[in-house]
Each structure stands twice: as structure tokens, then as C-alpha cells.
N, C-alpha and C positions, 0 to 999 in steps of 0.2 A: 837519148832523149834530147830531141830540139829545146835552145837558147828560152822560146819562147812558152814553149811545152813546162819546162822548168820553172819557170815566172809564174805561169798558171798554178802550178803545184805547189807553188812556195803561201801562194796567198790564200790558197784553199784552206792549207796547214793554217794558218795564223788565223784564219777568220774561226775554223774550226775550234783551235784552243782559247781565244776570247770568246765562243762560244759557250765554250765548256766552263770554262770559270764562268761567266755570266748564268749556265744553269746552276752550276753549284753554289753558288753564294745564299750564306745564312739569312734567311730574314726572323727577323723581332717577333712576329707571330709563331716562329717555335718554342718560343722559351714562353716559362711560368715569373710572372712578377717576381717571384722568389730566386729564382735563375737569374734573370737580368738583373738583380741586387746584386749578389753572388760573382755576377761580372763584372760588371762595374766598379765592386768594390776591390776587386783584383787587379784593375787597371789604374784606380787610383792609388791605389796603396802603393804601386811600381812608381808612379808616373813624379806622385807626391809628396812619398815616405821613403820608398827607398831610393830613389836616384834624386834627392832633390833635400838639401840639408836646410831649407829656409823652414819647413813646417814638421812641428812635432806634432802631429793628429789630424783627426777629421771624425766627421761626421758626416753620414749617407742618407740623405733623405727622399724619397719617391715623390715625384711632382705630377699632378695630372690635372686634364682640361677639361673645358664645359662638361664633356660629355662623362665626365669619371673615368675617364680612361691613362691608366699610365702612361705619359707621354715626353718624359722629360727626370733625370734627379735632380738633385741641389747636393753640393759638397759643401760644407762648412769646417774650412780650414783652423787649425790653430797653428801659432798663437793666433792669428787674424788672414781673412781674406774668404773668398766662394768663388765656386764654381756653378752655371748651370750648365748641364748637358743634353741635348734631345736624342733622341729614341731614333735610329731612321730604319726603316722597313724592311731592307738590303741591306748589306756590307759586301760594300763593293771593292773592299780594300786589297783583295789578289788580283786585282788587275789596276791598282792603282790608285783609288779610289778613294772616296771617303767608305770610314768603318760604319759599325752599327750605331756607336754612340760618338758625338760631334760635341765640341767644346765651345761655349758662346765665345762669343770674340768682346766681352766686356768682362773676359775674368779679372777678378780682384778689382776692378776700377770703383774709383771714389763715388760716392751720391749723394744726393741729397732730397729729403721729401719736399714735396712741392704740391700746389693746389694749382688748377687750367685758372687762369685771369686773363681772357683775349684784349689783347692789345697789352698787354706787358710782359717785357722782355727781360730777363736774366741772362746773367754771365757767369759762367763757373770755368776753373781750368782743370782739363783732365786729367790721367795720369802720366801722358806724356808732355807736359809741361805744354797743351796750345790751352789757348783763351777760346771756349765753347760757346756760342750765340743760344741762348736758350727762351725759343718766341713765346708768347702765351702764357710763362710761368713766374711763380708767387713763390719763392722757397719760404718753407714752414723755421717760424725761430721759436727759442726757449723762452724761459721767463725770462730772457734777460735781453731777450731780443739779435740774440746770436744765433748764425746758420750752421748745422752741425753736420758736418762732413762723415760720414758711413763708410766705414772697410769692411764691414762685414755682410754677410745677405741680409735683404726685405726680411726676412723669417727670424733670421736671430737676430736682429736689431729689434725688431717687435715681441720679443720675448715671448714668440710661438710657440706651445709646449708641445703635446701629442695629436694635435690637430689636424686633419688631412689637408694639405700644401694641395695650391693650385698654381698655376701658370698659363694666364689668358690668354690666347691672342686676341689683338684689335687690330681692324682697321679702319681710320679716322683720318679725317682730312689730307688724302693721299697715301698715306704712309704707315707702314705694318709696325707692331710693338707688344709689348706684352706687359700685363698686368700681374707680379708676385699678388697672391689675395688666399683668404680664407673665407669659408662661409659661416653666414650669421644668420640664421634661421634660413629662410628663402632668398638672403641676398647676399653680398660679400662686401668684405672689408678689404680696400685697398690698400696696400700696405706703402705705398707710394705717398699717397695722398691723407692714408689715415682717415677715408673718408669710405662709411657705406654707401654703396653704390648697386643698381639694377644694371644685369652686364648686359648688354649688346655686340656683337661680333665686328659688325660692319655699321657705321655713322659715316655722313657729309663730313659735318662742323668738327673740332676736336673737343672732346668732353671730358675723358679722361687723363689722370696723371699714368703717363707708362715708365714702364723701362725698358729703354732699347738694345736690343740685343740680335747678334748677328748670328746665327747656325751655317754657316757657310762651308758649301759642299766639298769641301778641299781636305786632303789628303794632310795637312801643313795641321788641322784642326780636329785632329781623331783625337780619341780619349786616350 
């Protein structure tokens, strides 16, 4: 076999077998809500209990959107911290890929609730020690007049009991976020803002308090 005959055959083989993993890969619509618990909680329990000696527990909770649709969990670490995870459709992960379930990139980070005040501006520092420019926001204080800094999730910070957990997205003045919230007859309670609110997907102006959070497609941020 010619030099070049070889070359030919070599890529054929390759495109073939990324082929084949790309046919095989699991997607999220095979499993029962009950299954992807059952997964998930397998994965944290490795990721968070047994190879990782900072947290004794957890808690697994099902997150879903507008539509009622499972689309995301929340882990609530003990002693302190949370995780959100999204749901992705695929796992793409034997070929390198990001898995089925993706880990926000604001895990365990500090917070604080806030109401939209356009034209004022807050400063918070994150968790890796930068100084945060935060435009448009009013952080909510105590009776005392103090701003109270959050390690744990929107939900059990609000002392959520058996409520069905949402996870909104919004997009508002440029830029995509999401909304922790439960619902309150026909509307929802922002858990951000502590304020009921009528949801909209997509706004100009910014209206809502969010939480920003990254699901990014990278293999570095699998469950």
C-alpha cells in the first residue's frame, strides 16, 4: 500500500471511531428523573465524600425551569458550601468532552442578596480574594444594618423546605444569569432579591436580581 493510500486509511479509521463515539454517547432523555438522581448522587458522593475530606454530607436536590422541566440539581454541602449542576443532553465525555452533568463555575462562592437600583453601584470581594464592581445593586442588610455574606445555597439560606426548586434563566441587558426562585401561587419568589416577581425570559433594561453562574462546556468541569 502507497505512502499516501496509507494517509487515506489512517483518517478514515479516526473519523470512523469519533464517529462512533459521537453515535454512542448517552443522552439525558434516556434516563427517568429518578435515574439521573441515582447518578448524580453517585458522582457526588465520589467527587465530595469520598475523595475529598473538607465535607461530611450533602444533600441532593432536583432543580428545574420555566417549563417544569428537570434541568439542573443543587448540592448542599455540609458542614457549608453548594454546588449547581446542569443536565446536558449528550455526554460527550469518551471523546473528551464535557459529561452529562456540568458543575457551575461559582461553586461554594460567597453572596449576597441584593435588590436592581440602576445607577448604583456595589463592591464585593470574591472568593478569590479580587474586588467585584457590582453595577445596578443595593445589597439587602439586617436589622442592624449589616451585609451578610452567604456560603451556602439561595435555597437553604431561605430555609426552603419541600418546595419544588427552580433555576431561571434570564436574559437582561445583554447578559445571560439565572434566577434560584420558588413559586408563590402564579408567581415566584426570588431568592436573590427576596422579592416576588412576574418572570420573563428575555428583557432590554436589567430588572432582576440574578445569580451568575457559568455551565461551561469543558471537560476541567464534569460532575
Amino acid at each position: 500500500m502507497g505512502k499516501v493510500k496509507k494517509i487515506i486509511v489512517a483518517l478514515f479509521l479516526a473519523a470512523l471511531t469519533a464517529f462512533s463515539f459521537a453515535g454512542c454517547s448517552e443522552k439525558a432523555s434516556d434516563y427517568s428523573e429518578e435515574e439521573h438522581f441515582e447518578r448524580v448522587s453517585a458522582l457526588v458522593e465520589k467527587r465530595y465524600i469520598q475523595d475529598n475530606e473538607e465535607y461530611t454530607g450533602y444533600k441532593l436536590y432536583p432543580l428545574y425551569n420555566e417549563n417544569d422541566k428537570l434541568a439542573f440539581f443543587l448540592v448542599d454541602l455540609e458542614p457549608r458550601g453548594y454546588v449547581y449542576i446542569q443536565i446536558n443532553e449528550k455526554d460527550l465525555s469518551k471523546s473528551g468532552g464535557r459529561s452529562m452533568y456540568t458543575r457551575g463555575d461559582n461553586e461554594c462562592e460567597i453572596w449576597r442578596r441584593y435588590t436592581v437600583e440602576i445607577g448604583h453601584d456595589a463592591y464585593m470581594t470574591n472568593k478569590r480574594g479580587q474586588l467585584v464592581l457590582c453595577e445596578d445593586t443595593k445589597w439587602i442588610t439586617d436589622e442592624n444594618g449589616e451585609i451578610t455574606d452567604y456560603y451556602d445555597s439561595h435555597f437553604k439560606a431561605a430555609n426552603i423546605g419541600n418546595e419544588q426548586r427552580y433555576l431561571l434563566k434570564i436574559y437582561q441587558n445583554g447578559s445571560y444569569g439565572y434566577i434560584p426562585a420558588v413559586k408563590r401561587g402564579e408567581r415566584y419568589l426570588n431568592l436573590v432579591s427576596m422579592e416576588l416577581m412576574d418572570y420573563e425570559s428575555q428583557i432590554e433594561e436589567k430588572k432582576y436580581a440574578i445569580e451568575v453562574i457559568g455551565f461551561i462546556p469543558k471537560a476541567e468541569y464534569n460532575l
